[in-house]
N, C-alpha and C positions, 0 to 999 in steps of 0.2 A: 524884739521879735517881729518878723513881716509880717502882714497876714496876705492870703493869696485871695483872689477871687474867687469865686465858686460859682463851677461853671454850671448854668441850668441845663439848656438844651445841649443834644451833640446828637451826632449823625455819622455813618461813613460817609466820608468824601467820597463821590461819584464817577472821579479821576481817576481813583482806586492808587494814586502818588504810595509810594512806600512812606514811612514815617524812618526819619534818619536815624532815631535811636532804639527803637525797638524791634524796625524791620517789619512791622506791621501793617497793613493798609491805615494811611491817613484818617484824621477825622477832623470834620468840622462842627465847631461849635458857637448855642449861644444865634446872636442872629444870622449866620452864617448857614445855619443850618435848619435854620426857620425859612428865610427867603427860599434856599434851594427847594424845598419842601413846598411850598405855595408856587415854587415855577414845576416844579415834577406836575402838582395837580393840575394845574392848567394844560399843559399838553399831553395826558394820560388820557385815551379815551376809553368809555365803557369795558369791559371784560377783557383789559388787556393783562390787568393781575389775576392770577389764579387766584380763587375761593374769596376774591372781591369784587363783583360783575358791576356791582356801583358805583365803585371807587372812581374817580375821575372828573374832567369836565366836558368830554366829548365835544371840544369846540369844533374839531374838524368836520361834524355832522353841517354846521354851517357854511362853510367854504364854498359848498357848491350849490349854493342861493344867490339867489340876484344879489348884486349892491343895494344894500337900502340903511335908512336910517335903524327900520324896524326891527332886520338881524341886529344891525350895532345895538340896538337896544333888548333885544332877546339876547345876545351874548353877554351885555353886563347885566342880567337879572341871573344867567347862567352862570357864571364866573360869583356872585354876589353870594350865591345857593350855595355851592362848590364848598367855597371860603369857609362859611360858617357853619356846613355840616362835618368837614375832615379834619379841619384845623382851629381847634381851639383857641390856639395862642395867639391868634391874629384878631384886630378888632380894624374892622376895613376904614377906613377916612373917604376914599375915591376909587370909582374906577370908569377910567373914560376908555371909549373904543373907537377907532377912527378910521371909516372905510377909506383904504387905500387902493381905486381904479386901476394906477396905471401898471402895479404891480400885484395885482389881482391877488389882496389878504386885505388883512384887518389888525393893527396900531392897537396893542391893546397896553394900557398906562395904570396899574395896579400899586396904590398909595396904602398902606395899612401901618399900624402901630403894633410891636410884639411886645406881648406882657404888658407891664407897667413903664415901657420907655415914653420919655418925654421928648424924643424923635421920630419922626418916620422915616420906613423904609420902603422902597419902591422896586416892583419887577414891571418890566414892559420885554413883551412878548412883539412877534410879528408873526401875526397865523399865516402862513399862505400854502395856496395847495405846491402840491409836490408835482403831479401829473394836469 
């Protein structure tokens, strides 16, 4: 007798991909669907979900401040906040942010452990304005 895994986390995929045997929107699971989950918060800003006006990390409020160390370091206490009020399952290791001049945004390098793995998993973002 096999035994199967058992999946913890799971999410819809965001592709919205058909799933081949059921014909149903795909799902991600497990750390797949933890990382997507900590990249949604990071680029969600304030009151963009209905009847969540907190939810988020409103980095783009930063974008149009000067280059400084000081943002880089107010966006990882931001990002740091973020993490451990929405998402449980993440226990953070790193997060560096690194002002990028000459294409006017900011390298952000997000290191965290989900659950009890004895790996880490990493999302790195590039904030930059649009306009």
């Amino acid at each position: 007798m096999a035994t199967q895994l058992k999946k913890i986390f799971s999410d819809i995929d965001l592709t919205f991909a058909r799933n081949p045997v059921t014909g149903d929107v795909a799902m991600s699971y497990d750390d797949n669907a933890v990382i997507r989950s900590v990249r949604n918060l990071l680029l969600t800003n304030f009151y963009e979900r209905p009847f969540q006006p907190k939810l988020g990390s409103n980095l783009n409020a930063f974008l149009f401040e000067n280059f400084s160390i000081l943002i880089a370091d107010a966006i990882e206490a931001d990002i740091t906040t973020t993490i451990q009020n929405f998402e449980p399952r993440v226990k953070i290791q790193a997060v560096r942010v690194t002002p990028d001049e000459v294409n006017n945004g900011y390298y952000v390098n997000l290191t965290f452990f989900i659950g009890n793995n004895t790996y880490a998993s990493t999302v790195n973002v590039l904030l930059q304005r649009v306009r």
